[in-house]
C-alpha positions in Angstrom: 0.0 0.0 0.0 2.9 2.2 -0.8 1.2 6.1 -1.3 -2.2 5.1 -0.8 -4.3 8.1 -0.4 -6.0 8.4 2.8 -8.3 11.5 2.3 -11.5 12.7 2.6 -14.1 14.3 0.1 -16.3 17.4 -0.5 -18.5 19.7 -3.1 -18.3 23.3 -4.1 -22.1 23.3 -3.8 -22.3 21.7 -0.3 -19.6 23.7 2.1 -18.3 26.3 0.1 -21.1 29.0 1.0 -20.2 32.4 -0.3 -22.7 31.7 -2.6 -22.3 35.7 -4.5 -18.7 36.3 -3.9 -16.2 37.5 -5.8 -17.5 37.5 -8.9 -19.6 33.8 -8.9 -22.6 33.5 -10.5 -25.9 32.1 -9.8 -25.8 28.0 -10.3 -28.9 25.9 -11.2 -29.0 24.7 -7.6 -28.6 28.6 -6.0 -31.8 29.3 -8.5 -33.7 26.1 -7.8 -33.6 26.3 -4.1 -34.3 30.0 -3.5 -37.3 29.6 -6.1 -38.8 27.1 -3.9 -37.9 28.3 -0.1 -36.1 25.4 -0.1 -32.7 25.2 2.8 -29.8 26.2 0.6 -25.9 26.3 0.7 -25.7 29.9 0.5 -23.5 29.9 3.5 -23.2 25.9 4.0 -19.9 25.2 6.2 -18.4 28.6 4.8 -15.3 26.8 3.6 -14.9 29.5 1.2 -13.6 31.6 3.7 -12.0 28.8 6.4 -10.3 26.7 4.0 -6.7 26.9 5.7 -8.5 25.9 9.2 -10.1 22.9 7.4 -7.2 21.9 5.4 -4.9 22.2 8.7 -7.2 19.9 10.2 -7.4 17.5 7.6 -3.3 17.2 8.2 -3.5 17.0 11.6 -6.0 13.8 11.0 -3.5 12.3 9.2 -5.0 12.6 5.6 -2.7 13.0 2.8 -5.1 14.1 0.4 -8.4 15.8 -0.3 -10.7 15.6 -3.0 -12.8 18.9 -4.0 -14.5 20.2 -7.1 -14.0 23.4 -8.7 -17.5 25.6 -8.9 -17.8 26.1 -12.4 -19.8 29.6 -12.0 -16.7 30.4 -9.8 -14.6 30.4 -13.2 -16.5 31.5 -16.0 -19.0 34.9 -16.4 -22.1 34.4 -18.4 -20.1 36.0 -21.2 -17.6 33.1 -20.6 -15.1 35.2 -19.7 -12.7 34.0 -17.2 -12.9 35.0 -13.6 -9.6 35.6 -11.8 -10.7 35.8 -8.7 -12.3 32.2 -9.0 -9.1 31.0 -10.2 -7.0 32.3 -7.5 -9.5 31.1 -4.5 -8.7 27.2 -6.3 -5.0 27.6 -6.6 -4.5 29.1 -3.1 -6.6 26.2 -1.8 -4.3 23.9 -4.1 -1.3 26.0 -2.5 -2.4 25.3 0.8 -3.2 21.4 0.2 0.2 21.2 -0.7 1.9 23.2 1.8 -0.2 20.6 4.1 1.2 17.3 2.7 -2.0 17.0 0.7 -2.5 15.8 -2.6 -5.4 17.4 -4.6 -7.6 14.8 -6.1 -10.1 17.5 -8.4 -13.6 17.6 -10.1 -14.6 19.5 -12.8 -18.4 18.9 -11.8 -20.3 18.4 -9.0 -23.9 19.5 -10.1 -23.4 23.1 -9.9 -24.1 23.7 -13.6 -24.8 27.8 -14.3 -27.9 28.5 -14.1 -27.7 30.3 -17.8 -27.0 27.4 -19.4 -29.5 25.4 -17.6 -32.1 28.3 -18.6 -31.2 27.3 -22.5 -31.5 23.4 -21.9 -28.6 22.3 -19.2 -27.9 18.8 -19.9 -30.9 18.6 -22.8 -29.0 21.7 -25.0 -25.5 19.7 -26.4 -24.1 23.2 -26.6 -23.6 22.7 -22.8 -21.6 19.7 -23.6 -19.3 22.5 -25.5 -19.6 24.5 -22.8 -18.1 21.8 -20.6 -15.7 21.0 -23.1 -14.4 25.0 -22.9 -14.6 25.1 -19.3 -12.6 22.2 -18.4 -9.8 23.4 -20.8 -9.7 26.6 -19.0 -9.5 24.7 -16.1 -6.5 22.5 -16.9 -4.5 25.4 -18.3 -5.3 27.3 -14.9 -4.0 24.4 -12.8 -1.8 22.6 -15.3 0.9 21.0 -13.2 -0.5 22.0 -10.0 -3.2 19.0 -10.0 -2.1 15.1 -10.4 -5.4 13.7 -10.4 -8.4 14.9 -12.1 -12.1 13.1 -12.6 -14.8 14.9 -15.3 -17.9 14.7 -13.3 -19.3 13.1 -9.7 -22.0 10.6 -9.9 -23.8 11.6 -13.9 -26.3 8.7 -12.4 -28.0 10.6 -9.7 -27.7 14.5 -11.3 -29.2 13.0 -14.4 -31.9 10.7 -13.0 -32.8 13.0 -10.0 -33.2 15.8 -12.0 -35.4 14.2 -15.5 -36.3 11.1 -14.1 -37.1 11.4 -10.8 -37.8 15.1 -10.3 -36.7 16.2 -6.7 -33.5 17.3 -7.9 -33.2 20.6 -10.4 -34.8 20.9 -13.6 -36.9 19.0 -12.0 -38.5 16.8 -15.1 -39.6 13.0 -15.3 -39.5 11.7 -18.7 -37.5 9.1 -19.8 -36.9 10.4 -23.1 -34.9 13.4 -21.6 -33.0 11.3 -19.1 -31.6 9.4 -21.8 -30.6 12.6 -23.5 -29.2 13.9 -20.8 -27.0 10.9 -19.9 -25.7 10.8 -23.4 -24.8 14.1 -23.4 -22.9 14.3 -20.2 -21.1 11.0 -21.3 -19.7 12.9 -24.5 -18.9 15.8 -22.7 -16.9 13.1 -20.4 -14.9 11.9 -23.3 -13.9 15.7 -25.0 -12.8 16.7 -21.5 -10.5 13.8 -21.4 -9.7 14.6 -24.9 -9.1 17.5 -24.1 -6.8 16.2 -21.4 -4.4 14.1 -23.4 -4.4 16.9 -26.4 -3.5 19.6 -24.1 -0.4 17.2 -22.4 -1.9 17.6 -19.3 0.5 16.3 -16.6 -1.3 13.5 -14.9 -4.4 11.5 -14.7 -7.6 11.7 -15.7 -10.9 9.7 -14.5 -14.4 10.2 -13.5 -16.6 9.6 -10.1 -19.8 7.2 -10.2 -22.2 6.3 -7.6 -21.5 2.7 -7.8 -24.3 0.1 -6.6 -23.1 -3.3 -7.0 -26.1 -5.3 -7.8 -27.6 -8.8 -6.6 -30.3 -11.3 -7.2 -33.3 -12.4 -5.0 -31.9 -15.8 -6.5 -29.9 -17.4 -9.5 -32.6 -17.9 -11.6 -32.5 -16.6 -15.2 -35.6 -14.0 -14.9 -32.9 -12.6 -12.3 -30.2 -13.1 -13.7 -31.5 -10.5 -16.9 -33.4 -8.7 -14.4 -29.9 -8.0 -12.9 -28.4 -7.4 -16.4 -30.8 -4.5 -16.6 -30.7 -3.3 -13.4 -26.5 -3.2 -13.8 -27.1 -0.8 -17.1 -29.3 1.2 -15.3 -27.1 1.6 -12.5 -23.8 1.4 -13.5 -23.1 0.9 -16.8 -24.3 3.2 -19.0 -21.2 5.4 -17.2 -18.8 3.1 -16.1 -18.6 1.2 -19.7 -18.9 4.3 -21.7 -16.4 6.0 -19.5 -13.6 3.6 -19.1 -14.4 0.9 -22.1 -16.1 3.9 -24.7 -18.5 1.9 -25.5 -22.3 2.7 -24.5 -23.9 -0.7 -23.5 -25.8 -2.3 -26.5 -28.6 -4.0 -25.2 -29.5 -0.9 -23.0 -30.1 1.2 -25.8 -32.1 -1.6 -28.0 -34.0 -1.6 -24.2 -34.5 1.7 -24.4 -35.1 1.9 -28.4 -38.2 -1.2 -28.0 -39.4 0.7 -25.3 -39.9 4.1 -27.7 -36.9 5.9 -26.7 -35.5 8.1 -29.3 -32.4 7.2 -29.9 -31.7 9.1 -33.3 -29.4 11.9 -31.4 -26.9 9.0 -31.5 -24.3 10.1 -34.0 -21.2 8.1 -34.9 -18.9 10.7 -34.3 -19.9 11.2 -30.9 -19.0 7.4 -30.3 -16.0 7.5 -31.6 -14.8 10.2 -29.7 -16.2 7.9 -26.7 -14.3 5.3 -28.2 -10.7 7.3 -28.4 -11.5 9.1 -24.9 -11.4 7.1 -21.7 -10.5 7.4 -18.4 -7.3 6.6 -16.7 -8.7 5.4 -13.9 -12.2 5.0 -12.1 -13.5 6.7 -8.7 -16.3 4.7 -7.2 -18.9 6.2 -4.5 -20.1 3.5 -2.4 -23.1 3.8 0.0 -25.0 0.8 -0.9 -25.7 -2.4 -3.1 -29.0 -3.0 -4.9 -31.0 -6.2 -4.2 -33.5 -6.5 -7.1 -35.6 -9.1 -8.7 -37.8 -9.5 -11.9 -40.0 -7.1 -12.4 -44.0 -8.0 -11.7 -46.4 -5.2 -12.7 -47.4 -1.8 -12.1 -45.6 1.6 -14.0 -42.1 3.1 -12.8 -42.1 4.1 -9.6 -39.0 5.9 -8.3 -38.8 7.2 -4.8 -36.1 9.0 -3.1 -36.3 9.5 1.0 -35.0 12.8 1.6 -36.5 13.5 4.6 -35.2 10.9 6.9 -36.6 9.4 9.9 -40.1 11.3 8.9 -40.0 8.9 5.4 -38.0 5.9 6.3 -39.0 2.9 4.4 -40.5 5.1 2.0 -37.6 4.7 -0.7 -39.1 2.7 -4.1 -36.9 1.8 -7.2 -39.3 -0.6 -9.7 -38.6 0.4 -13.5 -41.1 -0.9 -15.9 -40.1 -4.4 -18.1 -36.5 -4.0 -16.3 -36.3 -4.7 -12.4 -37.2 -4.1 -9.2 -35.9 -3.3 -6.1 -36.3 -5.4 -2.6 -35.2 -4.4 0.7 -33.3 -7.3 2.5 -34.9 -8.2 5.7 -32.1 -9.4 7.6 -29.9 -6.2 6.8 -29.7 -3.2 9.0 -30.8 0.1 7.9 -30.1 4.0 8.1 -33.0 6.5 8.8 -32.7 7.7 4.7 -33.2 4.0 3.9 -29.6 3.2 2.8 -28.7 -0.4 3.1 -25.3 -0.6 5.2 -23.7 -3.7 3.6 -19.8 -3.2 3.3 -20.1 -7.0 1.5 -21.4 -5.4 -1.0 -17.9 -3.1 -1.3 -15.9 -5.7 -1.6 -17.7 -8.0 -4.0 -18.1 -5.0 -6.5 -14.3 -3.2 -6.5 -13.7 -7.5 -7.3 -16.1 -6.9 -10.6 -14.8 -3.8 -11.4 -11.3 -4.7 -11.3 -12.1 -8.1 -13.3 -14.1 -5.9 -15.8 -12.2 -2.8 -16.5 -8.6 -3.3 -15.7 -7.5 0.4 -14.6 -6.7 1.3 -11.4 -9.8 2.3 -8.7 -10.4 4.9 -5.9 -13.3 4.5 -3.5 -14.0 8.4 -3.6 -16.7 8.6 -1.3 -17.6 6.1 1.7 -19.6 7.5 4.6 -22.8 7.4 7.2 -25.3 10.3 7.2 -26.9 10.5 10.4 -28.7 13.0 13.3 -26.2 14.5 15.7 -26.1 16.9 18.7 -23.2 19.0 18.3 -23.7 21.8 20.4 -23.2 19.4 23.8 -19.1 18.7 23.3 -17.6 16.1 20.9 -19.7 13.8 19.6 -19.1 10.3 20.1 -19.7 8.6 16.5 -19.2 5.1 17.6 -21.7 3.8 14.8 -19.6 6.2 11.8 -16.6 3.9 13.2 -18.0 1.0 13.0 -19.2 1.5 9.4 -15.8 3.1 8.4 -14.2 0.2 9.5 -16.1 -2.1 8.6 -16.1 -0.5 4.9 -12.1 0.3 4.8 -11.7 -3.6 6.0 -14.0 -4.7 2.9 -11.4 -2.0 0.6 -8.3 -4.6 2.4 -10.2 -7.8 1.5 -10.3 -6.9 -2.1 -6.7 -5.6 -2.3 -6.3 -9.0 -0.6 -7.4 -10.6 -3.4 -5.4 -8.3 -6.1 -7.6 -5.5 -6.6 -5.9 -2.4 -7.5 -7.2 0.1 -5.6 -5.3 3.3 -4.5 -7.2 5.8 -2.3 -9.8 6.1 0.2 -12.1 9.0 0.6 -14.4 9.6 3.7 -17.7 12.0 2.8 -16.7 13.9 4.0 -14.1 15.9 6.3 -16.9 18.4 8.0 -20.1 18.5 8.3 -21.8 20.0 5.4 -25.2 21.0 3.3 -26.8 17.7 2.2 -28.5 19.0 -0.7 -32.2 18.1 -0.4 -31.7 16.4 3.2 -30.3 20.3 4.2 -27.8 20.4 7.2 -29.1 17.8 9.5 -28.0 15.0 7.9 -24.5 15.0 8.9 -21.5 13.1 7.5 -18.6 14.9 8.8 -15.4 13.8 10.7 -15.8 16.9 11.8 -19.0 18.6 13.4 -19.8 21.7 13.1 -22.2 23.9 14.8 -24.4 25.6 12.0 -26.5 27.3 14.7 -23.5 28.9 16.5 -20.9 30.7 14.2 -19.8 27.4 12.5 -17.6 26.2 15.3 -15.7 23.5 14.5 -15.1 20.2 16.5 -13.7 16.8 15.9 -15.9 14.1 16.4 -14.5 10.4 18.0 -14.4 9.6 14.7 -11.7 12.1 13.5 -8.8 10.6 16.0 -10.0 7.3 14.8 -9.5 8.0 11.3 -6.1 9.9 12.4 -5.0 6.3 13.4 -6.2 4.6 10.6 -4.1 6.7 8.0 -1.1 7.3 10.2 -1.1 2.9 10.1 -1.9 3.2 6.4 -4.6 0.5 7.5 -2.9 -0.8 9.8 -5.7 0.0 12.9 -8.2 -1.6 10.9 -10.6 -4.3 12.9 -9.8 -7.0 10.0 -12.8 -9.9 9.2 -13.2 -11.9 6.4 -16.5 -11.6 4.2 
């Protein structure tokens, strides 16, 4: 495990606050949420303007790097014209992961799309996927050298579905016609950015960030077994092959096509710059496997529990003619229905190493959960237990000759959830939102601190 990053992971959107600073311009989620009176990330963990305290932190945890996006209405005006002061907050905070011991592990794209361009089509209009292309470019020249490991986008599966599929996220849509659109586009703006990459002799690597749900059958049989097929494409593979193989799964889109999709904005140029442009390597968000089985009857229903305790088992996933989605009895649990199963870790960075051969990150592993902070530290024994237990299932699969290189905790400091607001808390690190942001390491900070400073070492180790 020779440099293995130990790390943890964040999002413009979700702690940088400052929300009309220096020169930053409204996003599609600013927009969305003050529409709707909705809790917002206007001032989130204000890590615009505490930065060198968090980063410090971070170093005195133990973590060697940190993974962050880059706000994309933090760099370019409306006119597209560059905005220096957007450029110098992300190379001092590059400065200052460096002068830390910290390696900068960057996004282009976190979800924070201009609200502009999402007023002429966002993901829908493929001059955004130009847009991208132009914005990641300035980007790279900006930070060329500075940055060893870049990744496009985080999670296209969840900012695509949530917002035309399932509609709680912005544009709020739900047609399936458009989510396919939109997923095609984002996965060709994917490929020029890593074109753009690799033309531009970008010192480096280059890769891009899913939300990875390893999938598995009510049983063996072959309904399941296609059920799973289809459930995989839905899930994973319409990124994960595109990205790192270039080639958009087959039988999804003659799915898709039987189904009355649309498929005609399909051009063979576009796939052959998929083809020519994939990633160096793959960062995989795990929270959860999906347990599905055939499907039975009744139209798509896709639910989402954003609002905790109030909706547990409230969450749905049944897509019509493909699969559906079963809660397992005998596992445990959290309040925003996420299954915690860190099997399910191990078994899928196996797959993923068997099936696409370039080296792996887990770039987000956490617990979300209610918390007193206001009362002293809090002691997270139940985020230790599921870090551990997680991080173990990352040591089983190297075990077994999986390559993977880095580790990311979501995330480093408490932060805005996006629809689940503030109270859903993730941090290593509480902090008081109701009492001028004060900072304060939670048990499971030190823990962590132990855990990287053993590179692993610490780690409760049981087999699977």
């Amino acid at each position: 495990m020779n440099n293995f990053l130990w790390g943890s992971a964040s999002a413009s959107y979700q702690c940088e606050g400052a929300w009309k600073e220096d020169g930053k311009i409204e996003s599609m989620w600013d927009h969305y949420l003050h529409v709707n009176n909705l809790e917002n990330g206007d001032v989130a963990s204000d890590h615009y303007h505490r930065y060198e305290e968090d980063i410090r932190r971070m170093r005195d945890g133990g973590q060697n790097a940190y993974r962050f996006s880059i706000s994309w209405c933090r760099i370019l005006t409306e006119k597209n014209e560059i905005n220096q002061k957007g450029i110098e907050f992300y190379r001092s905070l590059i400065r200052c992961c460096k002068e830390n011991g910290l390696e900068p592990f960057v996004t282009l794209y976190h979800w924070d799309l201009p609200q502009y361009l999402e007023e002429k089509g966002g993901w829908l209009n493929k001059d955004t996927v130009y847009a991208y292309e132009y914005f990641s470019k300035v980007v790279f020249e900006a930070f060329c050298g500075e940055v060893k490991y870049w990744t496009t986008f985080n999670e296209p599966r969840w900012f695509i579905f949530n917002g035309y599929w399932i509609g709680n996220y912005p544009p709020g849509k739900k047609d399936k016609q458009l989510t396919t659109l939109g997923a095609y586009h984002v996965m060709l703006a994917n490929a020029l950015a890593i074109r753009a990459f690799k033309t531009m002799h970008i010192p480096g690597q280059i890769g891009i960030v899913h939300s990875y749900t390893p999938i598995d059958g009510v049983d063996d049989s072959p309904a399941c077994l296609e059920a799973m097929r289809f459930a995989d494409n839905y899930c994973n593979n319409w990124v994960l092959d595109t990205a790192a193989l270039g080639e958009i799964p087959e039988d999804m889109l003659e799915k898709l096509a039987s189904e009355g999709v649309d498929l005609s904005f399909i051009l063979e140029e576009d796939k052959k710059i998929m083809r020519e442009n994939t990633v160096d390597f793959l960062g995989l968000n795990y929270y959860a496997r999906a347990l599905v089985k055939p499907y039975t009857s009744g139209e798509t229903e896709l639910i989402v529990n954003n609002t905790g305790k109030k909706g547990k088992g409230t969450s749905k996933t049944i897509i019509k003619n493909w699969f559906e989605q079963v809660m397992d009895p005998n596992s445990e649990y959290t309040e925003w229905d996420t299954e915690i199963y860190p099997k399910g870790l191990q078994e899928g960075l196996v797959r993923a190493h068997k099936k696409y051969g370039v080296p792996l990150f887990v770039t987000e592993n956490g617990l979300g959960f209610y918390e007193d902070v206001s009362k002293g530290e809090v002691n997270d024994v139940y985020r230790i237990s599921f870090l551990n237990d997680h991080i173990n299932a990352i040591l089983n699969a190297m075990d077994m000759g999986v390559d993977v290189r880095g580790y990311f905790v979501w995330s480093p400091f408490d932060l805005y959830s996006w629809k689940n607001g503030c109270e859903k808390r993730y941090g290593l690190v509480a902090i008081d939102f109701e009492n001028n942001l004060r900072r304060m390491p939670k048990k499971s900070y030190f823990w962590y601190k132990e855990v990287c400073e053993s590179n692993g070492q610490s780690i409760y180790r049981k087999k699977h």
